[in-house]
C-alpha positions as CSV (number, residue, x, y, z in Angstrom):
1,X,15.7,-1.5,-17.8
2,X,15.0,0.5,-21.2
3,X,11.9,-1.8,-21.9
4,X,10.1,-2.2,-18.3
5,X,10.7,2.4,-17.7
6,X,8.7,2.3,-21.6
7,X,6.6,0.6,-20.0
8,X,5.5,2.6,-16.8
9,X,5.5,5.4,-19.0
10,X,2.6,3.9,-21.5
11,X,1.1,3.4,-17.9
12,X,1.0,6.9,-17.0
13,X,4.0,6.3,-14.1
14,X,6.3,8.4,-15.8
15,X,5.5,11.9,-17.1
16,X,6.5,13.2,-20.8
17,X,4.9,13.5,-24.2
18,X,8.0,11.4,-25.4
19,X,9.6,8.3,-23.9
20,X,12.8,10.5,-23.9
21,X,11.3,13.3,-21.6
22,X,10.0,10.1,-19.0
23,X,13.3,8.7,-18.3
24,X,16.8,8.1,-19.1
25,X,19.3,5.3,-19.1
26,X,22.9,5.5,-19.5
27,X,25.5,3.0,-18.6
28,X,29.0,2.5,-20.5
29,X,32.3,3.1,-20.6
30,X,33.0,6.7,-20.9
31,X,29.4,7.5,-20.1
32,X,29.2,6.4,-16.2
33,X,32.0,4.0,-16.4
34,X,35.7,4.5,-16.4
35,X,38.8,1.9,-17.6
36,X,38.8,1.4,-13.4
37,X,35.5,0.1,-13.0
38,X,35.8,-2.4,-16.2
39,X,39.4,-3.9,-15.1
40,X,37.4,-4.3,-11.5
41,X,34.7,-5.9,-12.9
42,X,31.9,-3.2,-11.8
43,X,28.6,-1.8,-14.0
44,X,27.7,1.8,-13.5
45,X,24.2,2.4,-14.5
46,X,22.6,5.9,-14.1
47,X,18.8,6.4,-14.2
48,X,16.5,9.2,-14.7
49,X,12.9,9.2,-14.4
50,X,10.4,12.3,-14.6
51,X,7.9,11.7,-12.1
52,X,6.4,15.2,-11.9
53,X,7.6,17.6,-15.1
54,X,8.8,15.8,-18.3
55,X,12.4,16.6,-18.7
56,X,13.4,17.0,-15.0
57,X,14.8,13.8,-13.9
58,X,15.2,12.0,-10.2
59,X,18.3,10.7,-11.3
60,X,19.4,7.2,-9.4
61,X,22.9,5.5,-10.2
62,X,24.0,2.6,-8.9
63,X,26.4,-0.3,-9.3
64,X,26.6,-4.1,-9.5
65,X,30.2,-6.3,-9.3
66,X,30.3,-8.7,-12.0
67,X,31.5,-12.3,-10.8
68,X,35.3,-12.7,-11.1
C-alpha cells in the first residue's frame, strides 16, 4: 500500500512537501488491531491520504478475513 500511495504522491495525487504529510498507513496489533481481531483471523488497515492540505488526512479503514 506504502509503495503504490509514494507513488501517487510523486504524481502530484497526493498533496504534501513530504511523503509523510501525503498519506498515512497504519495496521498492527495495538495500532488498529486488537488480540480479538488476530485470534479471528481479521487485518485492520487504516489509511490516510491528503488530498487538499498536507497533513489533514481522509482517513479510510478497512478490514480483510484471512483464510482459516
Amino acid at each position: 500500500i506504502s509503495s503504490f500511495l509514494v507513488q501517487q504522491w510523486q504524481q502530484g495525487a497526493l498533496v504534501g512537501n513530504t511523503f509523510e504529510e501525503a498519506f498515512f498507513v497504519a495496521v498492527g496489533l495495538g495500532e488498529t488491531m486488537n488480540d480479538q481481531d488476530v485470534l479471528e483471523g481479521r487485518m485492520v488497515v487504516e489509511v490516510g491520504l491528503a488530498v487538499a492540505r498536507p497533513a489533514e488526512f481522509i482517513i479510510i479503514q478497512f478490514s480483510h478475513q484471512l483464510s482459516s
